[in-house]
C-alpha positions in Angstrom: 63.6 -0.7 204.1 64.1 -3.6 206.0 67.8 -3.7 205.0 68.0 0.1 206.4 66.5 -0.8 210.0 68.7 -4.2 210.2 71.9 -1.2 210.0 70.5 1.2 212.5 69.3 -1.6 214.9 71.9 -4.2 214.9 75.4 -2.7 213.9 77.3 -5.3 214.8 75.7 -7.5 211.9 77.2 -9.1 209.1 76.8 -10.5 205.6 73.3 -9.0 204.1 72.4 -10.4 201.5 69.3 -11.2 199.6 67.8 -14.6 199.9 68.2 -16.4 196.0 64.4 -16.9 194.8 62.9 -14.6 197.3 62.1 -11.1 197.2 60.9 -10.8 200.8 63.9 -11.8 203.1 66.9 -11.0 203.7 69.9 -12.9 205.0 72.7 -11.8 207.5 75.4 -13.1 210.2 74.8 -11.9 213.7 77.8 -12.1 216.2 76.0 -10.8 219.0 73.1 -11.6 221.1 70.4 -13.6 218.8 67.7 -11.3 221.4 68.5 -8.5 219.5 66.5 -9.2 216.3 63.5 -8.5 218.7 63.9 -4.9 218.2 63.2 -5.3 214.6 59.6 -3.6 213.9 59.5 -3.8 210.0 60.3 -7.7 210.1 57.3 -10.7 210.3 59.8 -13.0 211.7 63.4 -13.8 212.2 64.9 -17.3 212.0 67.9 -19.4 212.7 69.2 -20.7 209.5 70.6 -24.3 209.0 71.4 -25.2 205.8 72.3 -29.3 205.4 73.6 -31.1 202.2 71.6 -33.7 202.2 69.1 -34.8 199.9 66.5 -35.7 201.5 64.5 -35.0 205.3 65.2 -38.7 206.2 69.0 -37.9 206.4 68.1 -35.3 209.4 68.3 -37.8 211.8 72.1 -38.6 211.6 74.1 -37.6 214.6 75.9 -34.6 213.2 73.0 -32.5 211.5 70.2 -33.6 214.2 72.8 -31.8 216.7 72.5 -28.5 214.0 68.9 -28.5 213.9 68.6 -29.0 218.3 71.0 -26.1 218.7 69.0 -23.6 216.3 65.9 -24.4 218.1 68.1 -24.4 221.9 68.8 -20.7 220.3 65.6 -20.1 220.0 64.3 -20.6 223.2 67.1 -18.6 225.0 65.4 -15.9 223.2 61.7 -16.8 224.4 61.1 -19.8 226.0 58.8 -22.5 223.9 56.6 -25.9 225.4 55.8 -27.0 222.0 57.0 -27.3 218.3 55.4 -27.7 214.9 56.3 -28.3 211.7 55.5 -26.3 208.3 57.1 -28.6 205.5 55.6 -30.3 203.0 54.7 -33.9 204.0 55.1 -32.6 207.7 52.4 -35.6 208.4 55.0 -38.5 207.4 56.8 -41.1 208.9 60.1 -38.9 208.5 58.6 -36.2 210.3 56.8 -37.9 212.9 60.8 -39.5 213.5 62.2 -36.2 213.6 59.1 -34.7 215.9 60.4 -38.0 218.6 64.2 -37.4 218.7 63.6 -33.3 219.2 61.0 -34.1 222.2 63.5 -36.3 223.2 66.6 -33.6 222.8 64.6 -30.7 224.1 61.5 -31.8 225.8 59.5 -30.4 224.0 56.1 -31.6 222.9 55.3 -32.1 219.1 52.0 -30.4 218.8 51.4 -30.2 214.5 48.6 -27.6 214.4 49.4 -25.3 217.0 52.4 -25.6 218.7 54.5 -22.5 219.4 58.3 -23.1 218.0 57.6 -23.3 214.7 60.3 -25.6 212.5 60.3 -24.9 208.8 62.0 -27.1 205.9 62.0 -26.5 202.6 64.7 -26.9 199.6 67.6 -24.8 199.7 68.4 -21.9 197.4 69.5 -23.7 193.6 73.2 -22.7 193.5 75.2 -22.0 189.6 76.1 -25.2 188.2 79.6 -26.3 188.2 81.2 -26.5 185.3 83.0 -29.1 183.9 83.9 -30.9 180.5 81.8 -33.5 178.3 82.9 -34.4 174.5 85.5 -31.5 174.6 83.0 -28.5 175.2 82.0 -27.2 178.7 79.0 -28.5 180.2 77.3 -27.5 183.5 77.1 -30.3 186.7 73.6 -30.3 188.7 74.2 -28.8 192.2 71.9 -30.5 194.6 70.7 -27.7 196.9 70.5 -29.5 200.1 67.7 -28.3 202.3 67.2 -25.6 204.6 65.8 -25.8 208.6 64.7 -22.8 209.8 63.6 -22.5 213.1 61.3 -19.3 214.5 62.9 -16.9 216.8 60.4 -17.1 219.7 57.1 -18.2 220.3 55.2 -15.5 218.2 56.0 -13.7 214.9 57.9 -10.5 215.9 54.7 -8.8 214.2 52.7 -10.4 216.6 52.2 -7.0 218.8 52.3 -7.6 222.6 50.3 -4.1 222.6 47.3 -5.4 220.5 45.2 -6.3 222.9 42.3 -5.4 221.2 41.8 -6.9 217.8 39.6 -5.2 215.0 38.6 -6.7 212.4 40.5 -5.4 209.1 43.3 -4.1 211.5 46.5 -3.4 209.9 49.4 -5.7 209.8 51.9 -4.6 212.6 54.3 -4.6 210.4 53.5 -3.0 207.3 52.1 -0.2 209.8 56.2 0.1 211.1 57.1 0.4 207.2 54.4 3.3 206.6 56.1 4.8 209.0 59.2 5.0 208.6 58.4 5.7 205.1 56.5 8.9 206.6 59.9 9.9 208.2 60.9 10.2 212.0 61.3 13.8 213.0 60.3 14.4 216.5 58.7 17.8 215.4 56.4 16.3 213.2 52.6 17.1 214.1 51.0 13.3 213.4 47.6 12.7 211.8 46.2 9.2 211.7 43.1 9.2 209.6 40.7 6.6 209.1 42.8 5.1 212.1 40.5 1.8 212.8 42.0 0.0 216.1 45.2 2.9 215.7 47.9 0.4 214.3 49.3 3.8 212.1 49.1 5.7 215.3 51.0 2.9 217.7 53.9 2.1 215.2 54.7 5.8 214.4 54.6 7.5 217.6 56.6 3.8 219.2 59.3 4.4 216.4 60.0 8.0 217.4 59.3 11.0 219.2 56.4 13.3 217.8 55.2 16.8 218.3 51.3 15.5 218.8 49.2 12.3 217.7 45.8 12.2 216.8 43.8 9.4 215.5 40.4 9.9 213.4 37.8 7.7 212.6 34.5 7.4 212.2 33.2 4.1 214.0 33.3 4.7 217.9 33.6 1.1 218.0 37.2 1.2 216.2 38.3 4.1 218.3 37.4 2.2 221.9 39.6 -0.7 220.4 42.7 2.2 219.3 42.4 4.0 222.8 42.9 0.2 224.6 45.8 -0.4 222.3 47.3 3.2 222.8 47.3 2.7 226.5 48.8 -0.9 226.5 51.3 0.2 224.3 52.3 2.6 227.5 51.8 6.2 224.9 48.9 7.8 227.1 51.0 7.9 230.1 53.3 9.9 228.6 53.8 13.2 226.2 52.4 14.2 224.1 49.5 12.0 224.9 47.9 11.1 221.5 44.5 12.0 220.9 41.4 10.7 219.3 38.8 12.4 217.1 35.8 10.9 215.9 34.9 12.4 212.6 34.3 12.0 208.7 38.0 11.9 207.6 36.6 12.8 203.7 34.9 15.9 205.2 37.8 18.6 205.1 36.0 21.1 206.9 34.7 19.0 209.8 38.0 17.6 210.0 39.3 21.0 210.1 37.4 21.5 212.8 38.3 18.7 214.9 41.6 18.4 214.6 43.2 21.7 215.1 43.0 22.5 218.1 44.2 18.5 219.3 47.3 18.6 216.9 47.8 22.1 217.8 47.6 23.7 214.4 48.0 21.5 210.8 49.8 17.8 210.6 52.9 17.9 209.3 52.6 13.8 208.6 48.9 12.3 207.7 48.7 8.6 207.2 45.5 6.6 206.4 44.9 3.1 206.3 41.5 3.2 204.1 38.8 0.4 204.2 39.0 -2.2 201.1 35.5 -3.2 201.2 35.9 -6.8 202.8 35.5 -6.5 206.0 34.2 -2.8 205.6 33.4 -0.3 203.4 33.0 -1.5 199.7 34.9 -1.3 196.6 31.9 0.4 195.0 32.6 3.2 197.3 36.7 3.3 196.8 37.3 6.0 194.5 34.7 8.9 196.7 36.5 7.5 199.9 40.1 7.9 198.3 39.6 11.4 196.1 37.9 12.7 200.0 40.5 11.6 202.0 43.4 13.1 199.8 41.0 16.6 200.0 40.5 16.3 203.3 44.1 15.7 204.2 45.7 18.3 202.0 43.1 20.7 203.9 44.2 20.2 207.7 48.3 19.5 206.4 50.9 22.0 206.6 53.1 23.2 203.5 55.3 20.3 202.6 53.3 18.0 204.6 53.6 14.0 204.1 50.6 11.5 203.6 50.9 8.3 203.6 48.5 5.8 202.5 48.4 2.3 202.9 45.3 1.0 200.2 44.4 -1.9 198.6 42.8 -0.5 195.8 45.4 0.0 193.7 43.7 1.3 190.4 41.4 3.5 192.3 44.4 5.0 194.1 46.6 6.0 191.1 43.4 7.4 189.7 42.7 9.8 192.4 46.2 11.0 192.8 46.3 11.8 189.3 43.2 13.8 189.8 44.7 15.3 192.9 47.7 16.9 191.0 47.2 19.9 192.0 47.3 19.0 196.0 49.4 16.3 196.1 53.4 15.3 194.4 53.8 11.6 194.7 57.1 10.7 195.6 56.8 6.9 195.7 54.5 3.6 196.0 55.7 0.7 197.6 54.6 -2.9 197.3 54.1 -4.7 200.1 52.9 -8.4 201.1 50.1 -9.6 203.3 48.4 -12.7 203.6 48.4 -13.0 200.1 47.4 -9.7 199.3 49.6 -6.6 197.4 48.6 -3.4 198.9 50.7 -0.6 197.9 52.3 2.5 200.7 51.7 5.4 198.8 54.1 8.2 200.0 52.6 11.8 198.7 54.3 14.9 199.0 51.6 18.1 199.5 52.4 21.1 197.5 
């Protein structure tokens, strides 16, 4: 998915490729302007890459790769400007580090602040490369390759999933970015009717109707709470002042006929795209209470869809959701289910089709 936006949004780039030993990067040339990665929505963060082969951190210091590692982090601050760095390395607390910290203050100016400084410097080993071959005792044998390590400095001063539009945090809010993935996953078709149930601080809502136009928007939930905090970050992400101007419901989004009820007439008729971001019993709801909340929600959003109608939903409970759309056959064709990562959880995007 990720690999799709990087086409659409910078065409000038070069060189994709997977990152060896991840599965959750990607890696690519830009010729143009280093700003432009900015406009990525399904990306956490973007970062200048400088690989040295060297083996160990100490070596940094010498002339040639120091002058590497300033120009990355120069690039980054022509991006978004930066007053102080940190490191995220192992042993980031050592004598090498706290060397390396003094000659980039004294290259940059800026000031070394280890637990919360803005620029963020990363070093870790580089990717192992294949061994070279070569000959021992008449038979081939393989030459360890010393990976070298990699720098990699931040591209601003935030995460790009850092939303300037969230201005009002809620707890158990969706990630940004994951939220960007559901939906383009959803599909962009500017007639689409949009239904954001169980909406929270409207995270589904913001990405979707930001990513494209949409026939109407309107967010559901039951806490009026979570819906104050989705209408402040509707309007500071600028989509009230303009059309259609999403709006929000508060309602039981597992009741189909008082959803029916309040969502008509808003969405002006059935949604052609639902997406739900249900609660996973941390922060609220309970896992006790998962498999009622799931079978209700796929009921309740089959009833106020249209024929051939997309929902999306991004869960955490993973059993309970295969169960219920296995019990929901008869109202809903999955099409996919896509892993994703955050904070060191695996929730899945489930992408349903209705029949």
């Amino acid at each position: 998915m990720l690999v799709d936006e990087v086409a659409a949004t910078l065409p000038a780039v070069r060189g994709v490729r997977d990152v060896p030993g991840r599965d959750d990067a990607v890696a690519l040339a830009l010729p143009g302007p280093l700003a432009e990665v900015a406009a990525l929505r399904t990306a956490v963060a973007a970062w200048v890459v400088v690989h040295l082969d060297v083996p160990r951190p100490k070596s940094f210091a010498s002339p040639e790769h120091l002058r590497r590692i300033v120009d990355a982090v120069y690039a980054s601050l022509r991006v978004a400007g930066s007053s102080t760095f940190r490191f995220e390395a192992a042993g980031a607390d050592s004598a090498v580090f706290a060397r390396l910290a003094g000659l980039l203050h004294e290259a940059t100016g800026l000031q070394h602040d280890p637990d919360a400084g803005d620029l963020v410097v990363r070093v870790r080993r580089g990717a192992r490369r294949d061994a070279t071959p070569g000959a021992r005792g008449g038979r081939a044998a393989a030459r360890e390759v010393d990976p070298g390590w990699d720098v990699l400095v931040r591209v601003g001063p935030r995460p790009l999933s850092a939303r300037t539009w969230r201005v009002a945090d809620f707890p158990g809010a969706a990630n940004a970015t994951i939220a960007a993935a559901v939906a383009r996953l959803a599909g962009l078709r500017p007639q689409d009717r949009v239904l954001n149930l169980m909406a929270g601080s409207g995270t589904l809502l913001v990405e979707r109707l930001l990513a494209a136009p949409a026939a109407a928007g309107v967010g559901v939930d039951l806490d009026a709470a979570a819906l104050d905090a989705a209408r402040a970050n509707l309007e500071a992400a600028r989509l009230l002042a303009r059309p259609p101007r999403p709006v929000l419901v508060r309602a039981d989004a597992t009741d189909a006929d008082a959803l029916r009820a309040a969502v008509t007439e808003p969405l002006g008729g059935a949604a052609d795209v639902v997406l739900a971001d249900p609660p996973w019993g941390t922060l609220h709801g309970s896992h006790a209470d998962a498999p009622r909340l799931h079978a209700g929600l796929l009921r309740a959003a089959h009833a106020v869809s249209a024929p051939g109608a997309r929902l999306v939903v991004l869960t955490h409970e993973v059993k309970v959701m295969e169960r219920v759309v296995r019990d929901a056959a008869d109202l809903w064709v999955p099409r996919s289910a896509t892993r994703v990562f955050a904070k060191g959880h695996h929730p899945r995007i489930h992408v349903l089709d209705r029949r």
